[in-house]
C-alpha positions in Angstrom: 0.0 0.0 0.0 1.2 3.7 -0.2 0.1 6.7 -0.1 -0.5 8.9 -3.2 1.5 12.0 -3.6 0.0 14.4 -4.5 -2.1 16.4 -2.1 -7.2 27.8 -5.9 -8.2 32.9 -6.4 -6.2 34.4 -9.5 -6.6 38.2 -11.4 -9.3 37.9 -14.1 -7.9 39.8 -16.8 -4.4 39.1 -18.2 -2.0 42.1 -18.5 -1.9 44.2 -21.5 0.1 43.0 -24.8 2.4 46.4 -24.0 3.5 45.1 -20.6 4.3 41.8 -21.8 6.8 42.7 -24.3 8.0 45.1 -21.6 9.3 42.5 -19.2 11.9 40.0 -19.2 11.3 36.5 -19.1 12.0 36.3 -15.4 9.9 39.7 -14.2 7.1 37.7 -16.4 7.8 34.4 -14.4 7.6 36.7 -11.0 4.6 38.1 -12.2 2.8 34.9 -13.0 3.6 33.5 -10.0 2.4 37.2 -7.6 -0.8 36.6 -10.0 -1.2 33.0 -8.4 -0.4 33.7 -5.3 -3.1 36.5 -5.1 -5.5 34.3 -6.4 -5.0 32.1 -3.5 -4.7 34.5 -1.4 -8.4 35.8 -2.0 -9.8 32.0 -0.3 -9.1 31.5 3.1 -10.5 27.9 3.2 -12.6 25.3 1.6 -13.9 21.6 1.5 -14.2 19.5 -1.3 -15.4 15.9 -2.0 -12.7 14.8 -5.1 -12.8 12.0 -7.4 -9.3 10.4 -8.2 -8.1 8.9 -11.4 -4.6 7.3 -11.7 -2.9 7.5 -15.6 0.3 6.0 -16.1 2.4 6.3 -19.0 0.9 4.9 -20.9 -2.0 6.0 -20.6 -3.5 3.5 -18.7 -6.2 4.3 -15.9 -4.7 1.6 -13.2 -6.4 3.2 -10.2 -9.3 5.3 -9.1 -10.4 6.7 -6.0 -12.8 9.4 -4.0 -12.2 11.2 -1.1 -12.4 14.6 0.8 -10.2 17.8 1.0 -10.3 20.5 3.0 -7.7 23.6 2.9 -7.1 26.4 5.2 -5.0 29.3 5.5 -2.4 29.2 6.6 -0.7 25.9 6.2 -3.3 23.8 6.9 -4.7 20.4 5.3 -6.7 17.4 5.8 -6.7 15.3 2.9 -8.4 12.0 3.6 -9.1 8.9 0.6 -11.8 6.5 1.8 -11.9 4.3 -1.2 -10.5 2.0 -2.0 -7.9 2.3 0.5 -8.3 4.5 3.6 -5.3 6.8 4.0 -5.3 10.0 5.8 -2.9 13.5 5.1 -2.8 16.0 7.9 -0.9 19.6 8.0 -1.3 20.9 11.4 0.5 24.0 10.1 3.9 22.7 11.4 4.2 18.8 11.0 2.3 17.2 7.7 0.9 14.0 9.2 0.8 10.9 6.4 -1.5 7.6 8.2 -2.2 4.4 6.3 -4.3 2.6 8.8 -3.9 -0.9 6.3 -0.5 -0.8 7.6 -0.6 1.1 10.7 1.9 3.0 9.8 2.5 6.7 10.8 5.4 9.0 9.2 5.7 13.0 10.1 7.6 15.4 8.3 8.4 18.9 8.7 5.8 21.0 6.6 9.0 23.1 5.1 10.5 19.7 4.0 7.3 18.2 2.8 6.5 20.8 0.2 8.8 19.3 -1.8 6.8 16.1 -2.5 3.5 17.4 -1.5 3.4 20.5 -3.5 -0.3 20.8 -3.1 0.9 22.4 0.6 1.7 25.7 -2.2 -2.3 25.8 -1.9 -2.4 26.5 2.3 -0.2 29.9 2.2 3.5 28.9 2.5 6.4 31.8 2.8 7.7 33.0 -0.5 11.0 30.7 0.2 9.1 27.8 -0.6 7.7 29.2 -3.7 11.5 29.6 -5.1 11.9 26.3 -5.9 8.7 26.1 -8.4 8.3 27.9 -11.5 4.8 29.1 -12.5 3.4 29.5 -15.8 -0.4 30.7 -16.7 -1.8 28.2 -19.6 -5.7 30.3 -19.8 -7.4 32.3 -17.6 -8.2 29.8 -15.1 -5.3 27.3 -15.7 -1.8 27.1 -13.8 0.8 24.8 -13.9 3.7 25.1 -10.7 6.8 22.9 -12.1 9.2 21.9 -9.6 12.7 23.0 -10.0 14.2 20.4 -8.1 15.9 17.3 -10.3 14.7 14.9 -7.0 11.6 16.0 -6.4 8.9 13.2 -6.6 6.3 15.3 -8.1 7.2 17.3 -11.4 4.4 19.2 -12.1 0.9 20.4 -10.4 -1.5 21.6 -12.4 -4.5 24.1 -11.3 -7.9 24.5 -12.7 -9.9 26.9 -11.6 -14.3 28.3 -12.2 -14.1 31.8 -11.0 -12.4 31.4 -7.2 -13.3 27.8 -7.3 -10.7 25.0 -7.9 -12.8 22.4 -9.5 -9.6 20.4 -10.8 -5.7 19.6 -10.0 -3.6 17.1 -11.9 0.0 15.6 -10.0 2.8 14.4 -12.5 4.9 12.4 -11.0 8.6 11.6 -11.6 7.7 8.8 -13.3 5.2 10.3 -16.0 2.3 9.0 -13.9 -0.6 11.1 -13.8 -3.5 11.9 -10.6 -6.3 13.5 -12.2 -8.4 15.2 -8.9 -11.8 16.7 -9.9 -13.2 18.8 -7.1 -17.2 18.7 -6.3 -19.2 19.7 -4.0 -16.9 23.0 -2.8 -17.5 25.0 0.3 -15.7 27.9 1.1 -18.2 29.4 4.1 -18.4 28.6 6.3 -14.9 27.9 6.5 -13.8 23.8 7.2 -14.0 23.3 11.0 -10.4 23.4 12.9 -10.7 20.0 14.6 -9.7 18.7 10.5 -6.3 19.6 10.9 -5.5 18.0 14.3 -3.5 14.9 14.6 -3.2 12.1 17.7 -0.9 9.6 17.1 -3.1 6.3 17.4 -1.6 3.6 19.7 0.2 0.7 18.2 1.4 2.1 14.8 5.0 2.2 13.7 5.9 5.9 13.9 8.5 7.1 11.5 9.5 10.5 12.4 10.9 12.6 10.0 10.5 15.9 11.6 
């Protein structure tokens, strides 16, 4: 068994031609990436039901599964899949909690560290610093794709979808060319999700790798 890797309020109106050709490739990079960041920035919080769907690559669908996700500002996460396997991802804003109950088998990481891995954690407000190591690029109005810049980095790419404020869709490629398709339904943003989500206790008996 193992845990998936993984795992949204940007400007409506692209700059003008003039100010593109003005800027260099990198103050467009910069720009892209504040543009992102705002968009975020505008949602404090939501919960989502998501529907999972695993593409290798080859194209093959070799797994699906459903599950909920909730996100709130700042650095906080509770992303839990109930079928077919149970497995459970907590960010309690300072330790990112991964729990396969299968296996009983608990590992905790430091959120800074995690983000590389888990760059869905971009989503719950991380410092700029973590945003360095991912370059942002704007494919349409209400799509963004955040490449990793680290050669080691399990996850390659995340890509963004967004309806208005609402992400309704995020896709995690992996190192391997292996795709997670995540389509978002049933989004809340108020009232925003409930605080108890992003608490962790240790159960007793697992094995508890500590990576912190």
């Amino acid at each position: 068994m193992k845990v998936l890797t993984i795992k949204r309020a940007i400007i409506s109106l692209l700059l003008p031609a003039s100010m593109l050709l003005a800027m260099t490739p990198s103050a467009m990079a910069t720009e892209t990436s504040t543009r992102l960041k705002a968009k975020l920035n505008a949602v404090q919080g939501f919960s989502a039901d998501f529907n999972q769907d695993v593409i290798d690559a080859d194209g093959n669908v070799i797994q699906t599964a459903t599950g909920t996700l909730a996100v709130k500002r700042p650095n906080l996460l509770n992303w839990e899949t109930k079928a077919p396997d149970e497995t459970l991802v907590v960010s309690d804003g300072e330790t990112l909690w991964f729990y396969n109950p299968f296996v009983e088998q608990v590992s905790a990481f430091n959120i800074g560290n995690a983000v590389t891995n888990t760059p869905i954690l971009l989503l719950t407000g991380l410092n700029d610093k973590a945003w360095q190591d991912y370059k942002v690029a704007q494919i349409s109005k209400d799509e963004f794709r955040i490449e990793s810049l680290s050669e080691d980095a399990q996850v390659k790419n995340l890509h963004l979808l967004f309806n208005n404020n609402d992400l309704v869709k995020f896709t995690v490629e992996d190192a391997t060319g292996q795709l997670s398709h995540f389509n978002l339904s049933n989004v809340i943003n108020t009232p925003l999700p409930a605080a108890a989500l992003f608490e962790f206790t240790l159960p007793e008996g697992v094995d508890f790798d500590d990576q912190r």
